[in-house]
Chimera marker file (.cmm) of the C-alpha trace (Angstrom):
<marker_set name="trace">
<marker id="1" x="-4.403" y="-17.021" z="-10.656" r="1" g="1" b="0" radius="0.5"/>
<marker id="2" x="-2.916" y="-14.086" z="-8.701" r="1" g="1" b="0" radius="0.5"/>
<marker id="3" x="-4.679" y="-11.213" z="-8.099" r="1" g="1" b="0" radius="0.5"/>
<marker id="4" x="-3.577" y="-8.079" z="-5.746" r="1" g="1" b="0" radius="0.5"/>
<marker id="5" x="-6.990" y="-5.776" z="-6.614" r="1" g="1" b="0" radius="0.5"/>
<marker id="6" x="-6.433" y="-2.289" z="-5.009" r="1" g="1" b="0" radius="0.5"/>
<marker id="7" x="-9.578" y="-0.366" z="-3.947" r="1" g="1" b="0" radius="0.5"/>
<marker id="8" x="-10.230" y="3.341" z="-2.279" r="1" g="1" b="0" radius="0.5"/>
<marker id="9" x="-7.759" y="5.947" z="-4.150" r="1" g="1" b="0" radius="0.5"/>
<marker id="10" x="-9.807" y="9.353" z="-5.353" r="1" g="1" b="0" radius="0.5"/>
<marker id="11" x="-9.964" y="12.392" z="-4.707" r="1" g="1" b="0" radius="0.5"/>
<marker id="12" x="-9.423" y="14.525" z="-1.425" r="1" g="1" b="0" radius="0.5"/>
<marker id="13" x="-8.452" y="17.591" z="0.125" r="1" g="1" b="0" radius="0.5"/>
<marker id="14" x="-5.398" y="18.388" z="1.733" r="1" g="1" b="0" radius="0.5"/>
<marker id="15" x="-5.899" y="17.490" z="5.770" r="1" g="1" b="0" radius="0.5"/>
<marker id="16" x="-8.293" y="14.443" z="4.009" r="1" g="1" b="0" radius="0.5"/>
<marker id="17" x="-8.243" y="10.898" z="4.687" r="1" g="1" b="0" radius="0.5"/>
<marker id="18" x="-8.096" y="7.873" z="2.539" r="1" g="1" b="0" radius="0.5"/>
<marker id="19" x="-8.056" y="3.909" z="3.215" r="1" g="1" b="0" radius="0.5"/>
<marker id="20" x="-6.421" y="1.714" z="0.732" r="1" g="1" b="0" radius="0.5"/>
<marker id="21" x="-7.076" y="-1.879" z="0.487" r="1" g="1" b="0" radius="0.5"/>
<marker id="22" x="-5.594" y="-4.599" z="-1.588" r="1" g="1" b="0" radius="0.5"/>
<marker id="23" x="-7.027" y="-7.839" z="-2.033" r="1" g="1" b="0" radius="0.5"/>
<marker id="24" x="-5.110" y="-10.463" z="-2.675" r="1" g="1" b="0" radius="0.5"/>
<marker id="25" x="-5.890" y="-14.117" z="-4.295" r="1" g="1" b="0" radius="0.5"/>
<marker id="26" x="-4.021" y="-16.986" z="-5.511" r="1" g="1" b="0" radius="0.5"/>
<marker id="27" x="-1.490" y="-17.201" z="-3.203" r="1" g="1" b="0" radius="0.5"/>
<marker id="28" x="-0.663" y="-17.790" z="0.550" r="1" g="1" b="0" radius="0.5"/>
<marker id="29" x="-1.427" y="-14.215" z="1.845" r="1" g="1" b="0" radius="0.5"/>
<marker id="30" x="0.193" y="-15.314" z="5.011" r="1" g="1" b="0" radius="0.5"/>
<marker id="31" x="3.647" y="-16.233" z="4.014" r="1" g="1" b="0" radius="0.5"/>
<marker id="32" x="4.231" y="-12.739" z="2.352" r="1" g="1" b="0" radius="0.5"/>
<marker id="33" x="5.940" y="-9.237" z="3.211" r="1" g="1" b="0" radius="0.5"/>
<marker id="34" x="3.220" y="-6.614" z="2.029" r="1" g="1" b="0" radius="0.5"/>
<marker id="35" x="3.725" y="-3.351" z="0.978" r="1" g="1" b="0" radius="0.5"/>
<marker id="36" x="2.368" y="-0.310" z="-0.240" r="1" g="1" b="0" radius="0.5"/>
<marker id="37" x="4.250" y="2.010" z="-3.410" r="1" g="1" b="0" radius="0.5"/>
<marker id="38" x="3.676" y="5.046" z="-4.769" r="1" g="1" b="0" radius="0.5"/>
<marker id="39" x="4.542" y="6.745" z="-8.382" r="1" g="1" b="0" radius="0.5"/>
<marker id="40" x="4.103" y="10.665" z="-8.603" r="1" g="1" b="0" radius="0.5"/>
<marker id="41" x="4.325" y="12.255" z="-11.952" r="1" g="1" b="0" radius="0.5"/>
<marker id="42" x="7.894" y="12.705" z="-13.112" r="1" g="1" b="0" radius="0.5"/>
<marker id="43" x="9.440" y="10.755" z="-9.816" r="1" g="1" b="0" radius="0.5"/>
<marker id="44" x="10.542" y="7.300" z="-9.109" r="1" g="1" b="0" radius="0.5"/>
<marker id="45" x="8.888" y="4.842" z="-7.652" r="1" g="1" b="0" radius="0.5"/>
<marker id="46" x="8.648" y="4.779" z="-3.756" r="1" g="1" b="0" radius="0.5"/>
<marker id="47" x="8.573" y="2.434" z="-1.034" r="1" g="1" b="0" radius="0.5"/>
<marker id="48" x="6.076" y="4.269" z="1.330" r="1" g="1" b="0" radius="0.5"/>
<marker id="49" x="4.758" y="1.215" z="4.369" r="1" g="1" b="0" radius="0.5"/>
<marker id="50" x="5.758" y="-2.089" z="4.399" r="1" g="1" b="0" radius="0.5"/>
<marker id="51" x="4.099" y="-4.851" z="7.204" r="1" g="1" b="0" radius="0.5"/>
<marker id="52" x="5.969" y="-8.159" z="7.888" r="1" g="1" b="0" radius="0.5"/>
<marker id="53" x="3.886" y="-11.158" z="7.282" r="1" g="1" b="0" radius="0.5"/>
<marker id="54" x="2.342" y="-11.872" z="10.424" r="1" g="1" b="0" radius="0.5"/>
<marker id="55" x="2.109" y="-7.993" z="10.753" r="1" g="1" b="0" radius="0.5"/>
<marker id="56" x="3.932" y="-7.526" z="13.969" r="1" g="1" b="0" radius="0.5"/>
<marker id="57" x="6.819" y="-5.086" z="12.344" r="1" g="1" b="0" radius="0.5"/>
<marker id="58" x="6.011" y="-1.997" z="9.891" r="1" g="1" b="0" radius="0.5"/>
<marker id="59" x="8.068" y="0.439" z="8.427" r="1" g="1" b="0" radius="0.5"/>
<marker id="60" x="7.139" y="3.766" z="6.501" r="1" g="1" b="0" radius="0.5"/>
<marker id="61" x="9.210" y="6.314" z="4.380" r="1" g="1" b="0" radius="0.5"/>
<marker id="62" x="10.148" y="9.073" z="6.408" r="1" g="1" b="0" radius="0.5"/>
<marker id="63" x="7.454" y="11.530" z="4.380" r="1" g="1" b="0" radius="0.5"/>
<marker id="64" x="5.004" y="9.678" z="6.153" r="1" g="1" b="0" radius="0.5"/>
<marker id="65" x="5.264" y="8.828" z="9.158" r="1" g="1" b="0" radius="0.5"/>
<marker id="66" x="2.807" y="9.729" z="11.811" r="1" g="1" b="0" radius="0.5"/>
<marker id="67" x="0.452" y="9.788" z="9.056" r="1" g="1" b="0" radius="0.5"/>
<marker id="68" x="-0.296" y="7.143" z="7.372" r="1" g="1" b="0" radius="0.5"/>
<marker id="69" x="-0.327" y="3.614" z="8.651" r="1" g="1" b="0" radius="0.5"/>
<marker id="70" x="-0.012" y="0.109" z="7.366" r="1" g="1" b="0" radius="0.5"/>
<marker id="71" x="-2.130" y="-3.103" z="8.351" r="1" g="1" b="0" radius="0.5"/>
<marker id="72" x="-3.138" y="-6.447" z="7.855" r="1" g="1" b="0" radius="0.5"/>
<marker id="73" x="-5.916" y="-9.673" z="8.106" r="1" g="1" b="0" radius="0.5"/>
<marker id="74" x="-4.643" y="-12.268" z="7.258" r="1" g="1" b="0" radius="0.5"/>
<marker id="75" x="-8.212" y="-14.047" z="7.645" r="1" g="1" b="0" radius="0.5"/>
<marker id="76" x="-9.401" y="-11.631" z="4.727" r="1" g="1" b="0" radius="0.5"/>
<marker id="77" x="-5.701" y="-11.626" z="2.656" r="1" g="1" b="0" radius="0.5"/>
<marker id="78" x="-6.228" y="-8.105" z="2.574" r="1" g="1" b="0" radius="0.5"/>
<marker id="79" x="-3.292" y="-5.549" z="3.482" r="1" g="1" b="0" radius="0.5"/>
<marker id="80" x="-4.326" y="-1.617" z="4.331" r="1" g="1" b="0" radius="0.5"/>
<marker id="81" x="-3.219" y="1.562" z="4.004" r="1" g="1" b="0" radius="0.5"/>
<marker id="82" x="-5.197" y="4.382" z="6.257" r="1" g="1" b="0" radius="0.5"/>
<marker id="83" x="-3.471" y="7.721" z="4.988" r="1" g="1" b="0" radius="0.5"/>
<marker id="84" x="-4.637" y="10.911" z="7.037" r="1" g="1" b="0" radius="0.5"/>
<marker id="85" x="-3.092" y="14.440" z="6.886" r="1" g="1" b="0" radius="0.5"/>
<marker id="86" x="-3.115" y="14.123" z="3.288" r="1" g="1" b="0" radius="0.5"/>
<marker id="87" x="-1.152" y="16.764" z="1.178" r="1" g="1" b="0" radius="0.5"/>
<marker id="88" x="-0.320" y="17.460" z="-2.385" r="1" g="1" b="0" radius="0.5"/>
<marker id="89" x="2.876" y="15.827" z="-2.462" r="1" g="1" b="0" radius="0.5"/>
<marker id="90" x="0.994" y="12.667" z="-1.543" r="1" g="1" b="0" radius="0.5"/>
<marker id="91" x="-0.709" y="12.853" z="-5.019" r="1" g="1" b="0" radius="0.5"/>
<marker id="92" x="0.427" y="9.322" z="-7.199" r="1" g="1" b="0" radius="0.5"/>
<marker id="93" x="-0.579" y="5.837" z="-7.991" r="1" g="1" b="0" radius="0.5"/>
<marker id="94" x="-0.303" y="3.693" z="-5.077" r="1" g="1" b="0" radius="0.5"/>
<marker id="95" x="0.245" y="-0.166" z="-5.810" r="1" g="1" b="0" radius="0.5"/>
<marker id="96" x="0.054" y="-2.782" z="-3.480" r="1" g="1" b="0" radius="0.5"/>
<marker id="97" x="3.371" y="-5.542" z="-3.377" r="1" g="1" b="0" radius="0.5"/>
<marker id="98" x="3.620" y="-9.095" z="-2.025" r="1" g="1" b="0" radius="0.5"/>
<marker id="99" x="7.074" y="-10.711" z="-1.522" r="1" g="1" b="0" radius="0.5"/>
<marker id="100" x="7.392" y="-13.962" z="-0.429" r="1" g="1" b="0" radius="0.5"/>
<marker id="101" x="9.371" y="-14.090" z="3.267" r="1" g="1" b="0" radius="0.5"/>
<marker id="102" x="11.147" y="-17.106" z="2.164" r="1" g="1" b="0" radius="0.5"/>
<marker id="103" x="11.502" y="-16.592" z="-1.866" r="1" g="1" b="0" radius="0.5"/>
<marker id="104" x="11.893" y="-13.172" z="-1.969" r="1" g="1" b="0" radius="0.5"/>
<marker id="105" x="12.501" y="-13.222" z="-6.015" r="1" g="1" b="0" radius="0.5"/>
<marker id="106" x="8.337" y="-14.707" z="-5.992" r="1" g="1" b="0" radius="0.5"/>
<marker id="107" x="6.986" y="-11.039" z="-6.227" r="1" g="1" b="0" radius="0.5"/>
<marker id="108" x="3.549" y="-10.008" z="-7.253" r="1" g="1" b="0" radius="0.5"/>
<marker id="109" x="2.094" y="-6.302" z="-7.687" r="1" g="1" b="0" radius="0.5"/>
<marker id="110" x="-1.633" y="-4.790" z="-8.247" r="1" g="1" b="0" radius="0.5"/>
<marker id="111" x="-2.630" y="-2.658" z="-10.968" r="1" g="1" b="0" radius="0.5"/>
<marker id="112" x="-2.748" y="0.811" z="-8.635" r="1" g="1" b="0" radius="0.5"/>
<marker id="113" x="-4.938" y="2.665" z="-7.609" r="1" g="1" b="0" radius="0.5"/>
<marker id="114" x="-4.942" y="6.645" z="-7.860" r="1" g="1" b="0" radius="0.5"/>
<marker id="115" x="-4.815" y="9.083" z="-5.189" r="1" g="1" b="0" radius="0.5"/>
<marker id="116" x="-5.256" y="13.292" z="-5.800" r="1" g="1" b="0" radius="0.5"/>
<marker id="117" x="-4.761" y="15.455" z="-3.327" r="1" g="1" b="0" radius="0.5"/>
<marker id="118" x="-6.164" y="18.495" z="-4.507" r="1" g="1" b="0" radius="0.5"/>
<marker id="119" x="-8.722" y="21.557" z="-3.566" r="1" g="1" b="0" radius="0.5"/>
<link id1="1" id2="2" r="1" g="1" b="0" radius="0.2"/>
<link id1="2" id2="3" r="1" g="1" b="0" radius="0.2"/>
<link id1="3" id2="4" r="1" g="1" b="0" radius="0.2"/>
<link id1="4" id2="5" r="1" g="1" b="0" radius="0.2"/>
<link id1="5" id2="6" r="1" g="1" b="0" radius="0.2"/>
<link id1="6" id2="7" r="1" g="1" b="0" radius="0.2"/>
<link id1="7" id2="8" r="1" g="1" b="0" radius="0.2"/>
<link id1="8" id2="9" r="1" g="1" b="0" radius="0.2"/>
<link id1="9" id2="10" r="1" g="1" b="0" radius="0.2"/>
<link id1="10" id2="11" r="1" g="1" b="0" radius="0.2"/>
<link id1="11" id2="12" r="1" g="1" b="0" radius="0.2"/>
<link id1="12" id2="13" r="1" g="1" b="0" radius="0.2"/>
<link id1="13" id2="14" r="1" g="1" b="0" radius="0.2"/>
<link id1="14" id2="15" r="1" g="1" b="0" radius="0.2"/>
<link id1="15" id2="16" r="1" g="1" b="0" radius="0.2"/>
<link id1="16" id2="17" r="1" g="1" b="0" radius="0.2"/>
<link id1="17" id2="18" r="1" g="1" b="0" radius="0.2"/>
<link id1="18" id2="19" r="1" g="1" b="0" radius="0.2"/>
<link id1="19" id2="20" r="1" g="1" b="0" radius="0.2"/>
<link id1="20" id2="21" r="1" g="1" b="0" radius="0.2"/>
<link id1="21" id2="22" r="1" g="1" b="0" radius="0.2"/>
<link id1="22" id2="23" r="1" g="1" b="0" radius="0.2"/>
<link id1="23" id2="24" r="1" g="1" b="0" radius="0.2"/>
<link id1="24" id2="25" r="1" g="1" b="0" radius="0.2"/>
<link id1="25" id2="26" r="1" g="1" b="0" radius="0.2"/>
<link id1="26" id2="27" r="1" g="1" b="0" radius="0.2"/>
<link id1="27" id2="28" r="1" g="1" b="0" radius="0.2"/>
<link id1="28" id2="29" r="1" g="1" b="0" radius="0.2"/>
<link id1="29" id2="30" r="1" g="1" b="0" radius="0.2"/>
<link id1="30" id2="31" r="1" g="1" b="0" radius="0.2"/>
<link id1="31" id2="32" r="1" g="1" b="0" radius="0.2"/>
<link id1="32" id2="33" r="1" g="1" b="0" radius="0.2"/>
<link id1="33" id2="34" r="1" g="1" b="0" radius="0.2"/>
<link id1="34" id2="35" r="1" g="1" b="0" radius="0.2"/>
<link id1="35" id2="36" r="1" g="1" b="0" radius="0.2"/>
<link id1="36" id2="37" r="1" g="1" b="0" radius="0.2"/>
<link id1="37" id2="38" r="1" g="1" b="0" radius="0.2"/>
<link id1="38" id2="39" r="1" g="1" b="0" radius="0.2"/>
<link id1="39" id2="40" r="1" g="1" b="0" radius="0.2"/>
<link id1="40" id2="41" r="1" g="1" b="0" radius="0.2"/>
<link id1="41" id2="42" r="1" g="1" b="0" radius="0.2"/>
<link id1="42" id2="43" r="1" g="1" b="0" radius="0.2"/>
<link id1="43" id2="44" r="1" g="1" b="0" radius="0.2"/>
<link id1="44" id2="45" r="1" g="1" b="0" radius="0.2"/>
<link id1="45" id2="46" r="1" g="1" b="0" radius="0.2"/>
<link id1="46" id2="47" r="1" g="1" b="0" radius="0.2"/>
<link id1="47" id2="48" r="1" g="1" b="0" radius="0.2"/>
<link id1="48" id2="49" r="1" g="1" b="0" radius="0.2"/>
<link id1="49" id2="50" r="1" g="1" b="0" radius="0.2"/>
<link id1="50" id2="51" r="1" g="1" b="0" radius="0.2"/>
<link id1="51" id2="52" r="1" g="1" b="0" radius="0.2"/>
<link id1="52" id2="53" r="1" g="1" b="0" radius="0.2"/>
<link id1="53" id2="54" r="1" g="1" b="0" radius="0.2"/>
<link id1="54" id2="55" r="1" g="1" b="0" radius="0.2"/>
<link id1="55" id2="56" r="1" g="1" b="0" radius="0.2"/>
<link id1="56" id2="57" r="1" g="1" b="0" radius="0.2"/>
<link id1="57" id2="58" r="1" g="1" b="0" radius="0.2"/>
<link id1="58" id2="59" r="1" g="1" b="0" radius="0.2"/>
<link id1="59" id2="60" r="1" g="1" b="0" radius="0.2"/>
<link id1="60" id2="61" r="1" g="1" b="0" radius="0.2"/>
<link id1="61" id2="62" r="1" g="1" b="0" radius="0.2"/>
<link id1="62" id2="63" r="1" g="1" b="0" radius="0.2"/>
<link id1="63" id2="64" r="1" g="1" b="0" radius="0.2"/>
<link id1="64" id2="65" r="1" g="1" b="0" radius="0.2"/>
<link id1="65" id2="66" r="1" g="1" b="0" radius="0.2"/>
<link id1="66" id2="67" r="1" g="1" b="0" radius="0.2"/>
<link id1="67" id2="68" r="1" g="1" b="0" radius="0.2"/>
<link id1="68" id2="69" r="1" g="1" b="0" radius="0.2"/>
<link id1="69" id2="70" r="1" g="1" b="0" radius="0.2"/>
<link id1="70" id2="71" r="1" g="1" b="0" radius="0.2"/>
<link id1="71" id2="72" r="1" g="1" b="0" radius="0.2"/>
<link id1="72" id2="73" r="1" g="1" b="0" radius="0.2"/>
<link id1="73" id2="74" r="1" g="1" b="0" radius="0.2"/>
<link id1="74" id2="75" r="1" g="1" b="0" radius="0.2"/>
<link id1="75" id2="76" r="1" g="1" b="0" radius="0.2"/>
<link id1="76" id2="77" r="1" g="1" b="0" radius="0.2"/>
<link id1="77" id2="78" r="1" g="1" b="0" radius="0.2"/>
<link id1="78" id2="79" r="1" g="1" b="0" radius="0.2"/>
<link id1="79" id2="80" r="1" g="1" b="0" radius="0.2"/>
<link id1="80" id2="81" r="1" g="1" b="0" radius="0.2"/>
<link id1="81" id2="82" r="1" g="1" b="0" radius="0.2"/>
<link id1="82" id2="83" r="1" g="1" b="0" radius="0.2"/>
<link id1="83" id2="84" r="1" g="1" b="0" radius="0.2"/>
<link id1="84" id2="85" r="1" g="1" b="0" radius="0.2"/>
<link id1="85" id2="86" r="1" g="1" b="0" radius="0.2"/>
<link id1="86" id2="87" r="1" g="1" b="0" radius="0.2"/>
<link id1="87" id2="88" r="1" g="1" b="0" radius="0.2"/>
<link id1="88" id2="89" r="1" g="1" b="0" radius="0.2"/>
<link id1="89" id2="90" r="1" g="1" b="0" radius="0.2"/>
<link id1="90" id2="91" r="1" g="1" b="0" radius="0.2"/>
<link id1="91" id2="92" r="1" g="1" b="0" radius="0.2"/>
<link id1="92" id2="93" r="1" g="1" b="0" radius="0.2"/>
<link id1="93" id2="94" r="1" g="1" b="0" radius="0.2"/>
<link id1="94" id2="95" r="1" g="1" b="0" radius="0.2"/>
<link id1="95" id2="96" r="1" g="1" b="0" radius="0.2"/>
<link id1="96" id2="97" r="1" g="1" b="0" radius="0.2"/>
<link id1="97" id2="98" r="1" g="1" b="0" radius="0.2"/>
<link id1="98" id2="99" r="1" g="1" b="0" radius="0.2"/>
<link id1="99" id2="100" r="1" g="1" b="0" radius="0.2"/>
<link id1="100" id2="101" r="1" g="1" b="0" radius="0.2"/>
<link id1="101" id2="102" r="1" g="1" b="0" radius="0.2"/>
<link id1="102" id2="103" r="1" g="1" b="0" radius="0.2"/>
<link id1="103" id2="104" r="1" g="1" b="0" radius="0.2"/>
<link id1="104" id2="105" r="1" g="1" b="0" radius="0.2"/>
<link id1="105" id2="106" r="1" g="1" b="0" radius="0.2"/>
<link id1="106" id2="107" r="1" g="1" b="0" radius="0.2"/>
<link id1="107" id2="108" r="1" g="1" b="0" radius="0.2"/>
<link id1="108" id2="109" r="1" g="1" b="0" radius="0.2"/>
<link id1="109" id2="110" r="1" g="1" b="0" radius="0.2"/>
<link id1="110" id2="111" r="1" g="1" b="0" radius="0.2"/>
<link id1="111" id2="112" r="1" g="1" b="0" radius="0.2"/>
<link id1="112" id2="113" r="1" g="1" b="0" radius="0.2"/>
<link id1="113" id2="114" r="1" g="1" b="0" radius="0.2"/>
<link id1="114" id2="115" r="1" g="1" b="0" radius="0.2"/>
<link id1="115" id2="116" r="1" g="1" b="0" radius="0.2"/>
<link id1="116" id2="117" r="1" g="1" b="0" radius="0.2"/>
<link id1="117" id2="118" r="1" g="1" b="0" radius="0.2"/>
<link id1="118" id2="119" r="1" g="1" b="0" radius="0.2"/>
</marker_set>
């Protein structure tokens, strides 16, 4: 069946650094956009990287760019999501998205993973 499995949220001070995968399964990792949201307490959800699916064009949320900074294998159908310069505002769950380039309404989504940023 499908799986997106996200790994590597915890906790970290602000200036930290945190990698995000998400593994994905049951599906052809290949022929999908990835992306990366978050959810902070009391906000809406936000779009915050997103890679096309052969990974040659990204885009990121204005909040942070320069910062953080999404990737790809499609060999291991796992997307990243290397966040440095970490601040509070940061802080949410962060759940990995796959949307098929061709059927966009075939959309899948992990379980999250959290991420503090805290001292």
């Amino acid at each position: 069946q499908v799986q997106l499995v996200e790994s590597g949220g915890g906790l970290v001070q602000p200036g930290g650094s945190l990698r995000l995968s998400c593994a994905a399964s049951g599906f052809t990792f290949s022929s999908y956009r990835m992306s990366w949201y978050r959810r902070a307490p009391g906000k809406e959800r936000e779009l915050v990287a997103a890679i096309s699916s052969a990974g040659g064009t990204t885009n990121y949320v204005e909040s942070v760019k320069g910062r953080f900074t999404i990737s790809r294998d499609n060999a291991k159908k796992t997307v990243y999501l290397q966040m440095n310069g970490l601040t509070p505002e940061d802080t949410a769950v962060y759940y990995c998205n796959a949307v098929n380039r061709v059927i966009t309404s075939r959309v899948y989504w992990g379980q999250g993973t959290q991420v503090t940023v805290s001292s």
